[in-house]
Structure formats: C-alpha cells, structure tokens
MIZA-665944 format. One record per residue: residue in three letters; y, x, z of N, C-alpha, C in turn. Coordinates in steps of 0.1 Angstrom, whole numbers, padded with zeros to 4 digits, always signed. Each point is the difference from the previous one (the first is absolute). Layout:
N
alaYXZYXZYXZ;...
***
This chain:
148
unk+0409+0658+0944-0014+0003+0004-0004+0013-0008;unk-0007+0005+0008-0005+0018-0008-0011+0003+0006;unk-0002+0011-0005-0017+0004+0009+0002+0013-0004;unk-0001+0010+0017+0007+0013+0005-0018+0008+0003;unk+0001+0009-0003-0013+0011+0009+0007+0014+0005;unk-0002-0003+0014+0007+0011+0003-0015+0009+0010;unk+0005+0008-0001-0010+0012+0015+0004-0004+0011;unk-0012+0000+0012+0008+0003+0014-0006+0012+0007;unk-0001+0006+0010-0003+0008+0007-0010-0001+0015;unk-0014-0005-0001-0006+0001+0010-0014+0003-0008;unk-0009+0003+0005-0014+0007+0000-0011-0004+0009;unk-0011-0011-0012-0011-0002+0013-0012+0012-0003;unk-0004-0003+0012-0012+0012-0002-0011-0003-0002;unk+0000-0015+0004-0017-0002-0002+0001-0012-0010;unk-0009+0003-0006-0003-0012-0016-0011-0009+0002;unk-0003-0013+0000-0012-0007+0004-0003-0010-0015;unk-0009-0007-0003-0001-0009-0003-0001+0002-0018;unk+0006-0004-0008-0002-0004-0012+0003+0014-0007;unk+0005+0014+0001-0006+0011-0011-0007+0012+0012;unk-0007+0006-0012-0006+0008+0001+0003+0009+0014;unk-0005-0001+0010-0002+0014+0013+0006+0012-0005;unk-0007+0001-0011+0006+0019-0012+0015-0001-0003;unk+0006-0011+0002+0017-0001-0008+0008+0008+0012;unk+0011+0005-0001+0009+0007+0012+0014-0010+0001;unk+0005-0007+0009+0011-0005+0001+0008+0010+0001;unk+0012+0004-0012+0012+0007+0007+0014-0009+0000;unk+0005+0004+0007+0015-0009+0002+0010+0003-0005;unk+0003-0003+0001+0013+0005-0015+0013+0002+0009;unk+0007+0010-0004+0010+0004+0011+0013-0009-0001;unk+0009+0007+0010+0015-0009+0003+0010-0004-0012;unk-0005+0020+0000+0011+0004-0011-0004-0004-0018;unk-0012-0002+0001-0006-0005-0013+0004-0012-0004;unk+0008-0008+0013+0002-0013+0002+0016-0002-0010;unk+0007+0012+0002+0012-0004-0003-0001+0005-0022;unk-0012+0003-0002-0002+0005-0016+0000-0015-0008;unk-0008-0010+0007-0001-0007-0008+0015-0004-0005;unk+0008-0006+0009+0014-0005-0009+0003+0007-0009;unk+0000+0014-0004+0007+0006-0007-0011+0011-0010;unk-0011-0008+0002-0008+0004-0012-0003-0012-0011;unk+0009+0001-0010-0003-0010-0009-0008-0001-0007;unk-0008+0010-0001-0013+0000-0006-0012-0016+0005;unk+0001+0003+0012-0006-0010+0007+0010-0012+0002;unk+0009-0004+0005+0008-0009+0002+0004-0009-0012;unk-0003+0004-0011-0001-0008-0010-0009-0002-0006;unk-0015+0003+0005-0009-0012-0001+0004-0014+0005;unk+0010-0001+0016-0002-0016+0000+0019-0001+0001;unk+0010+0008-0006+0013-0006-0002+0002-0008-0009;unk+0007-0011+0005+0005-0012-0006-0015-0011-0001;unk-0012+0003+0006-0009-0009+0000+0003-0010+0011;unk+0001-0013-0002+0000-0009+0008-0017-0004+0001;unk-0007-0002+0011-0013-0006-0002-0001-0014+0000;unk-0004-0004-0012+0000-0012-0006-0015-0005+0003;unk-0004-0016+0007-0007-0003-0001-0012-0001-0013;unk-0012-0003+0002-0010+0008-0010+0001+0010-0012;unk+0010+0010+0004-0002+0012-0001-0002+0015+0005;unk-0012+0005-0004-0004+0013-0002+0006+0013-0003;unk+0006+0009+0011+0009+0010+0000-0010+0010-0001;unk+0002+0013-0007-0009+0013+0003+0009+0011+0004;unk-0001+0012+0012+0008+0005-0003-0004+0018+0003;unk+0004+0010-0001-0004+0009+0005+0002+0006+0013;unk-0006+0006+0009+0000+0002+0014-0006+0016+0000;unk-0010+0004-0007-0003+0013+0003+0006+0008-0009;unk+0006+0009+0004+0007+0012-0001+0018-0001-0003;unk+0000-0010+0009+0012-0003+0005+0004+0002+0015;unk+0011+0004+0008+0004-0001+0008-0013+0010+0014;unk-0004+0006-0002-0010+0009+0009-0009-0008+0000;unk-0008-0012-0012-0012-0002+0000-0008+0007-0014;unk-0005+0007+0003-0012+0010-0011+0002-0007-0014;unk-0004+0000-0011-0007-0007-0012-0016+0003+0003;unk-0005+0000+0009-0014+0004+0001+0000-0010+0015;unk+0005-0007+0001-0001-0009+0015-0009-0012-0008;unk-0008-0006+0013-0012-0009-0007+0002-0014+0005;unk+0012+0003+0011+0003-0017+0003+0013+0007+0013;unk+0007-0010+0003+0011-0001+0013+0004-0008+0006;unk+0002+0001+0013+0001-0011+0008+0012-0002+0001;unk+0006-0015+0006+0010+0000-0001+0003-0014+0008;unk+0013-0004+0000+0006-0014+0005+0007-0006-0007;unk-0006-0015-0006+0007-0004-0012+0009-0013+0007;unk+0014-0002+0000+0004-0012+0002+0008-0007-0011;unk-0009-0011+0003+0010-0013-0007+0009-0009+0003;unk+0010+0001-0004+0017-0008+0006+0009+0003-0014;unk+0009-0013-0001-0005-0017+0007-0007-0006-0012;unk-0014-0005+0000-0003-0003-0011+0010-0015-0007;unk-0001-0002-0010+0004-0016-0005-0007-0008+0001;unk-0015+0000+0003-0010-0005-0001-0014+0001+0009;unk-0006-0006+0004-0013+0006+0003-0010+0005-0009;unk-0001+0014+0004-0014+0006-0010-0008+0017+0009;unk-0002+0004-0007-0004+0015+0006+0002+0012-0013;unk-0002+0010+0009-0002+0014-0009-0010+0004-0001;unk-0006+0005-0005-0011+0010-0002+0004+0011-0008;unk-0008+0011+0006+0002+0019-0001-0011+0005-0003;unk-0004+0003-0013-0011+0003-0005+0000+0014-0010;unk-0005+0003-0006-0002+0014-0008+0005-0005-0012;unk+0009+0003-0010+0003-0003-0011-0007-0002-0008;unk-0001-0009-0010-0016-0005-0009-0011-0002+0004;unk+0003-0006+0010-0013-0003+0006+0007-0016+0002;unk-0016-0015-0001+0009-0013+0006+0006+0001+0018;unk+0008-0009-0004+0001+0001+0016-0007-0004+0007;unk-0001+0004+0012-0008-0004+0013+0008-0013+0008;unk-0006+0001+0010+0007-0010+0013+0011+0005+0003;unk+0009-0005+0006+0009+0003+0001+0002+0009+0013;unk+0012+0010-0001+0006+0008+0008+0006-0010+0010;unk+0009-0013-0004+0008+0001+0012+0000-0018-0003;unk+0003-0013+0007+0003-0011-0003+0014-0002+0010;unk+0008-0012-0004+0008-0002+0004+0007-0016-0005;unk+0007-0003+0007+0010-0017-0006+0015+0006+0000;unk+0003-0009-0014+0015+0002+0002+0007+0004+0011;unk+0011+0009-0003+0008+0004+0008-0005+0007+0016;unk-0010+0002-0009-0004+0003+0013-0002+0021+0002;unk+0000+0011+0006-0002+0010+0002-0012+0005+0005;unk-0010+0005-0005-0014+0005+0003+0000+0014-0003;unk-0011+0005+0008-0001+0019-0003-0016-0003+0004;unk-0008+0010-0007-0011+0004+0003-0005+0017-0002;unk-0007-0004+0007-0008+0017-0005-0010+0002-0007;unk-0005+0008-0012-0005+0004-0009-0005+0015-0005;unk-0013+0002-0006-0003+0009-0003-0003-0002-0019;unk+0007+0004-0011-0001-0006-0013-0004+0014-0006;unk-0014-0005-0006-0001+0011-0010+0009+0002-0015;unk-0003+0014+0001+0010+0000-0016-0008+0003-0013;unk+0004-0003-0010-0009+0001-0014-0001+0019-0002;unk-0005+0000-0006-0005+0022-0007+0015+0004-0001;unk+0015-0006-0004+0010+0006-0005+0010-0003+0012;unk-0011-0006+0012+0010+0000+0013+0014-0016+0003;unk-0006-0009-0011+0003-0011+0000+0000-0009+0004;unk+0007-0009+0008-0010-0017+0004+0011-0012-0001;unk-0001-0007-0001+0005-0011-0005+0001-0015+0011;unk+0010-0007-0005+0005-0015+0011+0000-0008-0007;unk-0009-0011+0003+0005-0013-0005+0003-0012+0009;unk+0006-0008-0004+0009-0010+0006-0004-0014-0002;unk-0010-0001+0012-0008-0015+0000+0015-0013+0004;unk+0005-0002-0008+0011-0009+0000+0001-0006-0011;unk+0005-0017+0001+0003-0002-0012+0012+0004-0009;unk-0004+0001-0015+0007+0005-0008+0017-0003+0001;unk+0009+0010-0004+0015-0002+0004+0004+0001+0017;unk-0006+0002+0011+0002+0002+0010+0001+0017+0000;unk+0006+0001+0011+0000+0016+0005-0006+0003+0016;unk+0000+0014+0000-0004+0008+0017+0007+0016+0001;unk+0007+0001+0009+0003+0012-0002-0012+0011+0007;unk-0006+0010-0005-0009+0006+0008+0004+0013+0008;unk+0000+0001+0008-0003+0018+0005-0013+0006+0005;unk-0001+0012-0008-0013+0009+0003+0006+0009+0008;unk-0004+0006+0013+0002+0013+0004-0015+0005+0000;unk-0001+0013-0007-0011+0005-0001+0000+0007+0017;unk-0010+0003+0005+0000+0007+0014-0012+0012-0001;unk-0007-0001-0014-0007+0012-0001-0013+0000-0013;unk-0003+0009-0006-0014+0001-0011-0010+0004+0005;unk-0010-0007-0010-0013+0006+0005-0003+0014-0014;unk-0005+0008+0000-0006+0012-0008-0015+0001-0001;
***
C-alpha cells in the first residue's frame, strides 16, 4: 500500500460553488504529467508512506510539477483501493483540523471522487485516514488542475 499524486491533462472552464468567482482554473498539462515521477523533490514527500489509519499526512503540491507555489487550492480525483478496513479520507489545507471527509468507502472496496482542496500559504494540504489504527488504504491523487 502507498499513496501516489500524479498530474493529468484536461481543463474545466467554468468554476461554480465553494471558491471565490475571482480564482482562475488552470489545467495542468500532459507533459507536466510525466515530471512528477522523476522529480524527487516532490515524490518524496509521500515515498515509502504507507497511509495508515488515524493518521495525518502533510505534503507539498505547490511548486511542484506545473502547479505555481502561489496556487490557492486544486482540483483533483482522489481514489481509494483496496482499503483493509472501512473508513474515509479527507483533503484539507495543512494545519488546519480536518474537515469531513473527501471520500468514504468499506474494505476492499475501490472508490474515486472528485474534489476541489484548498492549500495552506506554502502551497500545502494534508490526508488523514479515518480508519482504525494498524489498518491501511492505498490512495491516488490525480491532480486535473489549480486554482490562482
């Protein structure tokens, strides 16, 4: 079990709902997609992290991989597979408590949702792992774009 953030390549244009009308979606390109593996700068925020129930990951996301250090949140698709357990994620701003959760799900089971997560001032946000303790989840983030 591991937990991957990778880029993908599509671009919405219209933004509704929970930030600011003023924020700009940009999408993050194809080719930006193939930086993360091989930028270890970023990739080792979460190498060798297994996500362990009731714990709290922080990691960095802005100015990594064609997202700004000046991005104020990003959207994205988080999936969870295969949990050991029933619990949920939540994707929140680093130092800040967590919120509700991002995603719920039961053992063994594979879920994806979609998401808009703001990031803390240094472009940060953070996962914790509503499971009980000693259980695991493997997560994937594909980011699909920032807000500015």
């Amino acid at each position: 079990m591991r937990a991957e953030v990778r880029t993908a390549g599509w671009t919405m244009t219209r933004v509704g709902g929970m930030l600011s009308s003023l924020l700009l979606l940009v999408g993050v390109l194809e080719a930006q997609a193939q930086n993360l593996v091989q930028n270890p700068g970023f990739t080792s925020d979460l190498s060798g992290w297994t996500p362990m129930g009731q714990e709290t990951r922080p990691f960095a996301v802005g100015g990594n991989c064609g997202i700004p250090a000046g991005a104020k949140a990003i959207s994205l698709n988080l999936t969870a597979t295969p949990s050991s357990a029933q619990g949920n994620v939540a994707l929140f701003p680093a130092g800040q408590p967590a919120p509700v959760s991002t995603i719920n799900y039961v053992a063994g089971q594979t879920r994806a949702n979609n998401a808009v997560v703001s990031l803390d001032p240094s472009g940060a946000m953070a996962a914790f792992v509503g499971q009980p303790v000693g259980t695991t989840v493997h997560l994937v983030i594909d980011v699909n774009g920032y807000f500015q």
